[in-house]
C-alpha positions in Angstrom: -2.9 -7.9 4.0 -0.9 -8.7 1.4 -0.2 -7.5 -2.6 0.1 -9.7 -5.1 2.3 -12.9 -4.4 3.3 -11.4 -0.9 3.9 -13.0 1.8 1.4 -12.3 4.9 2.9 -9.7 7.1 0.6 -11.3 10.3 1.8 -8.3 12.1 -0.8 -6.3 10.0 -3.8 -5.4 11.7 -7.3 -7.2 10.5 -9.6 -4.4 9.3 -13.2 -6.2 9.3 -14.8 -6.8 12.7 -11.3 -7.0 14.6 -10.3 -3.6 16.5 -7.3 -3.0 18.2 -6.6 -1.2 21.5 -8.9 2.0 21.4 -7.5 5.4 20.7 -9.0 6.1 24.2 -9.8 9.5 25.6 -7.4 12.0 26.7 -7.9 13.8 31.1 -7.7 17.9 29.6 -6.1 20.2 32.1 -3.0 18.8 33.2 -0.5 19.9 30.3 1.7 22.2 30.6 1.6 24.8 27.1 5.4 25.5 26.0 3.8 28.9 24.1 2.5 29.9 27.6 5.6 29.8 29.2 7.6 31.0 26.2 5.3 34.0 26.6 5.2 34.5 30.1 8.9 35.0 30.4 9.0 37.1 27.5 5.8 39.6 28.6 7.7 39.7 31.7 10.9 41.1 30.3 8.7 43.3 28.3 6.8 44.7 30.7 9.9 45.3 32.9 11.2 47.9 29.7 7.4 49.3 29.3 7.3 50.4 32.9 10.5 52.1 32.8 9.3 54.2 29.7 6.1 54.8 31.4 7.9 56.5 34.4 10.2 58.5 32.3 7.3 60.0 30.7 5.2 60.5 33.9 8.7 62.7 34.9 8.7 64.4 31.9 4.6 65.8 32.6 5.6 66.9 36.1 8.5 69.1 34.7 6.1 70.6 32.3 3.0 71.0 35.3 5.5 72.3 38.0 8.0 74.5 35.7 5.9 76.6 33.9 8.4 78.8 33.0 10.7 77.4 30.9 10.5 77.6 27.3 10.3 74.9 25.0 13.7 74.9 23.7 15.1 74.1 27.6 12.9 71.5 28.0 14.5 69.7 24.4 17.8 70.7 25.9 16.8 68.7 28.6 16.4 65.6 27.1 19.0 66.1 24.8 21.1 65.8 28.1 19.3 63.1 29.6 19.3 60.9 26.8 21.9 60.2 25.1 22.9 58.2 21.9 24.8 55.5 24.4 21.2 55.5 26.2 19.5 54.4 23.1 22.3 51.9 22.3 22.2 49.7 25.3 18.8 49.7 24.7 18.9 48.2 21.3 21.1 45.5 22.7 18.7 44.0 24.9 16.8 40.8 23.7 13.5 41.0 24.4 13.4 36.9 23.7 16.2 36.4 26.3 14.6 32.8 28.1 16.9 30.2 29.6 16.5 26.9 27.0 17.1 24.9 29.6 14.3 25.7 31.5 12.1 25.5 28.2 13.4 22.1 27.5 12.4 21.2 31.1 9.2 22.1 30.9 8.7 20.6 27.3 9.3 17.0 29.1 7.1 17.7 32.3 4.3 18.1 29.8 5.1 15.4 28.0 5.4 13.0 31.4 1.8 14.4 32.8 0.7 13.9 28.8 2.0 10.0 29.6 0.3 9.8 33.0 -2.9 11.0 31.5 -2.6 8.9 28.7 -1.6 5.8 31.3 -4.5 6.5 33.3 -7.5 7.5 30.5 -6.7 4.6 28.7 -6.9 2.1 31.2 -10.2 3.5 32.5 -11.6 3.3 28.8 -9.9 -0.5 28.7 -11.8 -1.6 32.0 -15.0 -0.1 31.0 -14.7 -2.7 27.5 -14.2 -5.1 30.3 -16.7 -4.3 32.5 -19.5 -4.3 29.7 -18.4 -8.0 28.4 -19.2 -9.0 31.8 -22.3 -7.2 32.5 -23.9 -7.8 29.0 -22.5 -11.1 28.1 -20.4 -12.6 30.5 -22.8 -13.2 33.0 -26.0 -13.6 31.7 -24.6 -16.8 29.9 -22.7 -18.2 32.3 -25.9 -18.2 34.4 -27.4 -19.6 31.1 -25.0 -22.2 30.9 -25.4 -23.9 34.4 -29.0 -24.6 34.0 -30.2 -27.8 31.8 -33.4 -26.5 31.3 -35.0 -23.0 31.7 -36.6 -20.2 30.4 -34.6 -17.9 29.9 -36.2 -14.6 29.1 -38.7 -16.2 27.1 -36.2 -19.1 25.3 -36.4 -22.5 26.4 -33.0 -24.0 24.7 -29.5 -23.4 25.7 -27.7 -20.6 25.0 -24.3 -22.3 24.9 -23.0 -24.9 26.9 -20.7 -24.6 29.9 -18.1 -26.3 27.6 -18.6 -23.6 24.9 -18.9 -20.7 27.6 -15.1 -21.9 29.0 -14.0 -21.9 25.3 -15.5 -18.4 24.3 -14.6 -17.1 27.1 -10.8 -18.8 28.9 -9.9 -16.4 31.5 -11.4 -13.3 30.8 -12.6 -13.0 34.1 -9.3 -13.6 35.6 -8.3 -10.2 33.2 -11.3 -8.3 34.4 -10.3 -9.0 38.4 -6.9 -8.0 37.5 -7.3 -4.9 35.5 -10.0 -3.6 38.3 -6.3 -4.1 40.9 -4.4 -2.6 38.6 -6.6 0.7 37.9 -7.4 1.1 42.3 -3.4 1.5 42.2 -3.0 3.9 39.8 -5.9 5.9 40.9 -4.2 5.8 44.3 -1.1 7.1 43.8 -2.3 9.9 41.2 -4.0 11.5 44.3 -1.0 12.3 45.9 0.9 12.9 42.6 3.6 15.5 42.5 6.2 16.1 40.0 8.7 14.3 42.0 6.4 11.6 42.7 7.6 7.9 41.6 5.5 5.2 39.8 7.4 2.8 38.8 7.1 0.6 42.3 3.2 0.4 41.0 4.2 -1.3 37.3 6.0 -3.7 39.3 3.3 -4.6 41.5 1.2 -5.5 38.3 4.4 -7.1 36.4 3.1 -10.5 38.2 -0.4 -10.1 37.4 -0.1 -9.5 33.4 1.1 -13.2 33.6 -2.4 -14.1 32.6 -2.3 -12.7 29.5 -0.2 -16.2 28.4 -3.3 -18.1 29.3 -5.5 -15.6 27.4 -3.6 -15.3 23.9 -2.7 -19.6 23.9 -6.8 -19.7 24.5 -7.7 -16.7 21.9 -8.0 -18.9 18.6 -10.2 -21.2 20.0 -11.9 -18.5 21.5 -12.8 -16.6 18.1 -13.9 -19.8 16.2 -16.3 -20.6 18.9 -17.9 -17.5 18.6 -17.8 -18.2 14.5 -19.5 -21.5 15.2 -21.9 -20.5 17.6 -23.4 -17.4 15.5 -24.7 -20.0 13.2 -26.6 -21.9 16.0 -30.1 -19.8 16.2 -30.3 -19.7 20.2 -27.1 -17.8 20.4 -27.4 -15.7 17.4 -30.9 -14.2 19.2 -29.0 -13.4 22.1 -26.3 -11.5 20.5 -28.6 -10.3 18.0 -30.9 -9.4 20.3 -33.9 -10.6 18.1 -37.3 -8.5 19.3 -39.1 -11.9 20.2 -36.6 -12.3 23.0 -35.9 -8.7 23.7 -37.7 -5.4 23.5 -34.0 -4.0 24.0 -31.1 -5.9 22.6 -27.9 -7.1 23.6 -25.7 -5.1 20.6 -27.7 -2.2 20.4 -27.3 -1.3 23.9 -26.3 2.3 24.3 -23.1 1.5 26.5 -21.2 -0.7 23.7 -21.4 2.4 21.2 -21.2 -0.1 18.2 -19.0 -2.5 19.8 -19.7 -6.5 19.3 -19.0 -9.3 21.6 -16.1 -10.2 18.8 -14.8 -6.7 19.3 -14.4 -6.9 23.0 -13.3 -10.2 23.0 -10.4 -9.4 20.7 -9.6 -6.2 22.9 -7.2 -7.4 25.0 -4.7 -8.6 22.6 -3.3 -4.9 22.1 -3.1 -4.6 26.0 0.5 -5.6 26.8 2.0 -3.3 23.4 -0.1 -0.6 25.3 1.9 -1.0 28.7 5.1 -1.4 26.7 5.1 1.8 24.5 3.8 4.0 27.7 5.9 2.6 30.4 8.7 2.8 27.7 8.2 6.6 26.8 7.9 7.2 30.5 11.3 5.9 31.2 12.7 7.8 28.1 11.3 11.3 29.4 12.5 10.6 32.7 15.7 12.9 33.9 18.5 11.3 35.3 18.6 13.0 38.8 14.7 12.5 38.7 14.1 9.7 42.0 12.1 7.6 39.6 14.5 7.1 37.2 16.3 3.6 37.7 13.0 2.2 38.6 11.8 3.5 35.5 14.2 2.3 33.2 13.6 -1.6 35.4 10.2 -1.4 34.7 10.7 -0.7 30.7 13.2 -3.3 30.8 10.5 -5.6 32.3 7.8 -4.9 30.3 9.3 -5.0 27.0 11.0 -8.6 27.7 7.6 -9.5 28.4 6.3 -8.7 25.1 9.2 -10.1 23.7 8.5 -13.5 24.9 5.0 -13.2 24.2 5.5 -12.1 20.5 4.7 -15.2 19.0 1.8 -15.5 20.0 0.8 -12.1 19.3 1.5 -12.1 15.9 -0.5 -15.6 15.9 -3.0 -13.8 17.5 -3.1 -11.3 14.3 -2.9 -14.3 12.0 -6.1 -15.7 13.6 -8.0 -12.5 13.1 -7.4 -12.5 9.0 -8.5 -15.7 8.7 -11.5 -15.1 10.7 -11.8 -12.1 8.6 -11.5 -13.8 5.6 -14.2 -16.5 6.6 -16.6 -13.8 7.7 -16.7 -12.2 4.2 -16.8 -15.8 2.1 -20.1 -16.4 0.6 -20.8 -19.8 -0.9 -18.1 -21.6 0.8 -18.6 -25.1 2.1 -16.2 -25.4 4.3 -16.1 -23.5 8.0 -13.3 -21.6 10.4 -11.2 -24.1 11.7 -9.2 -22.5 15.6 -5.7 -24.5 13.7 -6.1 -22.6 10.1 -3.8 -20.0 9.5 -3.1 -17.7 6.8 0.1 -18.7 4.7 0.6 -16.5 1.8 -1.7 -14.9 -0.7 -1.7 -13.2 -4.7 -3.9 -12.6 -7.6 -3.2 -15.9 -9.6 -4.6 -17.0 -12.9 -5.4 -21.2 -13.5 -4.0 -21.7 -16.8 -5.7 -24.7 -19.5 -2.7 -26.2 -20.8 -4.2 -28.0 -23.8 -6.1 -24.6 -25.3 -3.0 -22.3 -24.2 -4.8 -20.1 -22.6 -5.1 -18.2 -19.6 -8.6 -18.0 -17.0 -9.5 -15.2 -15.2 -7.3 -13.8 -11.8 -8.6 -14.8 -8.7 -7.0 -14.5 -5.2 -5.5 -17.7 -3.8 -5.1 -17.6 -0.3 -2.8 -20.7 0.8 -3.8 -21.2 4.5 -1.8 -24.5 6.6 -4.6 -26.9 5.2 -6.0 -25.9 1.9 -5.3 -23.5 -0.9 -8.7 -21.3 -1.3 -9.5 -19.3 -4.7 -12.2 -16.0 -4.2 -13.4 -13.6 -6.6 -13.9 -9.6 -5.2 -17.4 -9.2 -5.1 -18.2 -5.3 -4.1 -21.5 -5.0 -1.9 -21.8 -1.3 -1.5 -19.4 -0.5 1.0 -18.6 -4.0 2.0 -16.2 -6.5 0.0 -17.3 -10.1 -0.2 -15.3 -12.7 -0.9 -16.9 -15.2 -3.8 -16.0 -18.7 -3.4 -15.0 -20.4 -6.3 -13.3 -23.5 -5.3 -10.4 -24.9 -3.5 -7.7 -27.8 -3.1 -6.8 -29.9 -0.1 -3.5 -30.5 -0.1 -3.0 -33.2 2.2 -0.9 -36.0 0.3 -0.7 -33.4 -3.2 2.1 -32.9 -5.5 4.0 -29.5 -6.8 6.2 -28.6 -9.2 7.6 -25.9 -11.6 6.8 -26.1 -15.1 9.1 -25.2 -17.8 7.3 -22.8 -20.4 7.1 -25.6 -23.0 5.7 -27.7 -20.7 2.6 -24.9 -19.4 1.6 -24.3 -23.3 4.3 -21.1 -24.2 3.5 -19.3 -20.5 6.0 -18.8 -18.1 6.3 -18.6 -14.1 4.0 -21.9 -14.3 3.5 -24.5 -11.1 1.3 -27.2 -10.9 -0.3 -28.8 -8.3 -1.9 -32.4 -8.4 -4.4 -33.2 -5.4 -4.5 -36.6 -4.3 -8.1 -35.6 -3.8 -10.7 -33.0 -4.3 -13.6 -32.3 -2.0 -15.7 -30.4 0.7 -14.1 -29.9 4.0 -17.7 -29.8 6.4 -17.0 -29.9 9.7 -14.1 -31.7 9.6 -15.5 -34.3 7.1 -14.1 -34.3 3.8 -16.3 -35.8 0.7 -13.8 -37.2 -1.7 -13.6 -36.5 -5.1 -11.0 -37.5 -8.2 -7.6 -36.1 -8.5 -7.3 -32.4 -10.1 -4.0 -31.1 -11.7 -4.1 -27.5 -10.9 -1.9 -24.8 -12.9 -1.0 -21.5 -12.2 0.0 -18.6 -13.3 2.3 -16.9 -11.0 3.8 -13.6 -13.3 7.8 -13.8 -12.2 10.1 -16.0 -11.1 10.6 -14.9 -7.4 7.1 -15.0 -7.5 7.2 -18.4 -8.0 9.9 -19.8 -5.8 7.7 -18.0 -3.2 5.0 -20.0 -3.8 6.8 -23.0 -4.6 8.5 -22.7 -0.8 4.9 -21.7 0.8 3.1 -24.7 -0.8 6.0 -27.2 -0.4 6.2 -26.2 3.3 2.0 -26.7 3.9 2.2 -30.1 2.7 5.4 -31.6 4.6 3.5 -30.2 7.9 0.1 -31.7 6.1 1.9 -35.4 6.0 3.3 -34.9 9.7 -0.2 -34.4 11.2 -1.7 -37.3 8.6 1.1 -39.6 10.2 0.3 -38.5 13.9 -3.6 -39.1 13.3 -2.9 -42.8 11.6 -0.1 -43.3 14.6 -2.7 -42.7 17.5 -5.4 -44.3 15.8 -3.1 -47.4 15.5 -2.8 -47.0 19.3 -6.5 -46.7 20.3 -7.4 -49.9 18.0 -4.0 -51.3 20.6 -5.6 -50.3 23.4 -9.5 -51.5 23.2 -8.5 -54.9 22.2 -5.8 -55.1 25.0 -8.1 -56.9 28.3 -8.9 -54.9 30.9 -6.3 -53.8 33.5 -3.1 -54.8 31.6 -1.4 -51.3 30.8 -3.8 -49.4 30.3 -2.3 -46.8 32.0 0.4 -46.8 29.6 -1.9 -46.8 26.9 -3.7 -43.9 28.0 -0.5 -41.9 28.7 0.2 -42.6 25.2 -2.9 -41.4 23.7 -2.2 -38.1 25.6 1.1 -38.0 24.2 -0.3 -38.2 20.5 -2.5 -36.0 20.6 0.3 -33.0 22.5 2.5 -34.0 19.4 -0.8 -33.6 17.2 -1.1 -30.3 18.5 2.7 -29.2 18.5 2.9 -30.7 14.6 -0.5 -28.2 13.6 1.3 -24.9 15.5 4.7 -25.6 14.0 2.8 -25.6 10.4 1.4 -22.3 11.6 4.5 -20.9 12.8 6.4 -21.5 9.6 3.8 -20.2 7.6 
């Protein structure tokens, strides 16, 4: 996350209950070991010297077995004149490591292209096999579940979740399985008749078209996560994921096949797909010779793919956003307020409130400032878990900010205060109101608090935007039920729609900018 007054980098990985692509296994046997070669070429030159040696001393027994007669001093003599000094020096001049680089260097990047392949190939095995067990152990059972008013199912007689709660955890995940299953056949096909001359890239752009559904599945993927949030607090639900022993002598998450994967988990699994594609298909390319038949399709395909995630980006990085503040909510305790799919995280620090009229200064807290409501916690360490504390927050619809000077905030400096036009509960989108709080902080620098200052200043416009939508089509329903019957109400209806697009564009703008 973040350190103290730092703005949320929401390209940061969550690191409670949200994984990212798998490190996924490696296919052993295919590389190519450099220190193989390196020694094969080199034994080989060596050998080439050692059997010459070997020969010259086989000669030298066969002079002494077949020429019994001569002395010992003729046979020095002998090699004396056989030998020479000039002998010995071309010798020395030979280099025993005397290997062609380039054919070293050649090998180094066929390894490392079969290294990609396998890489390409175990991971999108491992990826479908995520896939496969979403729909096998959750998928299906509740969509089954979900058609049917009333049954039994395995011993429960209420709903697991509704059909409109199934298409909301769910979107188009099995629109990714179908085209994940295509997309592994191909490459399985053309790695049986793989040789090093072999080209791929024609397969990437058959499943260029296909990854198109991965637009549908990230605009889908914060709704997604908070109905899971909301549904593990209804009790039919939470048996079936927890697999309670009164509905199952096996369960759900402790079968053997997740190996300590969640339905969270898997469900946040493909959002590290497409980066995946990217980095291989990109390294590919790189590793690819010139005179190699592959290599302008290669360098297409990288060009393709990394557009792709280009355009996609933003809502990747929403994507990550979404996962922090479902962290966060997962590890409040006490907090009466619950995961809204349009909160986003903003900026957070370690703050302090400060009492103006005693001068003094409370204990830090973190203040997370999300798009709706500024949120204090307190650490509170659980073994190896870290719980969040809540210990209150602000809405900030309609409030007021401003920097103090340090006469103004009692003698402390890098002071803002914020007055709430009210103060309350946010329970399921019900607000109880309270009286108007003026809150002060403690920020610790200047920068520190222009930072904040911008963050909070920005929260609120975007807070009034959305008020002024609501009260706009609100206006227009009270319009159109006292307009009679059949006398524009088409146009009416058209312009409830149209409120409630520009409700939705005003919340992700305020998410954007933060």
């Amino acid at each position: 996350m973040s350190g103290q007054n730092g703005v949320v980098d929401p390209s940061q990985p969550s690191t409670t209950d949200t994984i990212s692509p798998r490190p996924h296994r490696k296919i052993q046997g295919l590389s190519i070991g450099s220190t193989a070669s390196t020694t094969s070429i080199a034994s080989s030159n060596a050998s080439r010297y050692t059997t010459s040696g070997m020969t010259a001393t086989s000669t030298f027994s066969s002079i002494d077995e077949h020429d019994q007669i001569s002395t010992n001093s003729s046979a020095i003599g002998f090699l004396n004149d056989s030998v020479d000094d000039q002998d010995f020096g071309l010798i020395d001049t030979l280099d025993y490591e005397d290997v062609d680089e380039g054919i070293i260097d050649h090998e180094y990047i066929h390894r490392d292209r079969e290294n990609l392949i396998e890489s390409l190939l175990a991971s999108e095995q491992a990826y479908l096999e995520s896939l496969e067990l979403v729909m096998k152990l959750f998928l299906v059972p509740l969509k089954k579940d979900a058609k049917q008013s009333s049954f039994n199912f395995l011993g429960m007689k209420k709903m697991v979740c509704t059909e409109r709660e199934f298409r909301w955890l769910f979107g188009n995940f099995e629109e990714l399985v179908h085209t994940h299953r295509l997309i592994l056949q191909s490459l399985q096909e053309r790695l049986r008749i793989w040789g090093p001359t072999q080209i791929l890239s024609d397969v990437f752009q058959a499943w260029f078209p296909n990854i198109e559904c991965y637009r549908l599945y990230l605009k889908n993927y914060d709704v997604s996560l908070t109905t899971y949030e909301r549904l593990t607090r209804y009790q039919p639900f939470k048996k079936f994921i927890d697999a309670s022993r009164e509905y199952s002598a096996i369960t759900v998450h402790k079968d053997k096949d997740l190996k300590g994967s969640s339905l969270l988990s898997l469900i946040q699994l493909p959002a590290g797909c497409i980066s995946r594609y990217a980095d291989i298909i990109s390294r590919l390319a790189d590793l690819t010779p010139a005179l190699h038949p592959d290599y302008s399709g290669l360098r297409k395909s990288k060009a393709y793919i990394q557009h792709y995630r280009t355009t996609i980006n933003e809502k990747l990085l929403d994507a990550d956003n979404v996962d922090q503040v479902l962290m966060i909510h997962r590890a409040l305790i006490g907090a009466p307020f619950n995961v809204r799919a349009e909160r986003r995280l903003v900026i957070q620090g370690q703050l302090s409130r400060v009492t103006i009229s005693t001068r003094s200064m409370g204990e830090e807290r973190n203040y997370m400032l999300f798009n709706d409501l500024l949120l204090f916690v307190k650490p509170k360490v659980e073994g190896k878990v870290t719980r969040l504390q809540y210990k209150g927050h602000l809405t900030l619809e309609r409030a007021k900010i401003r920097s103090l000077t340090k006469e103004e905030a009692g003698g402390i400096a890098h002071c803002i205060e914020i007055t709430c036009s009210m103060a309350g509960v946010d329970n399921l989108n019900s607000t109880f109101v309270g009286a108007s709080t003026t809150h002060v902080l403690y920020i610790g620098s200047d920068r520190g608090r222009d930072v904040w200052l911008k963050s909070l200043d920005l929260v609120i416009l975007n807070l009034d935007k959305i008020a002024m939508a609501k009260h706009a089509q609100t206006t227009r329903r009270m319009i159109q039920s006292r307009t009679p019957r059949g006398s524009n109400s088409n146009s009416a209806t058209t312009s409830t729609l149209s409120s409630n697009d520009s409700l939705k564009t005003v919340s992700r703008e305020s998410s954007h900018r933060s």
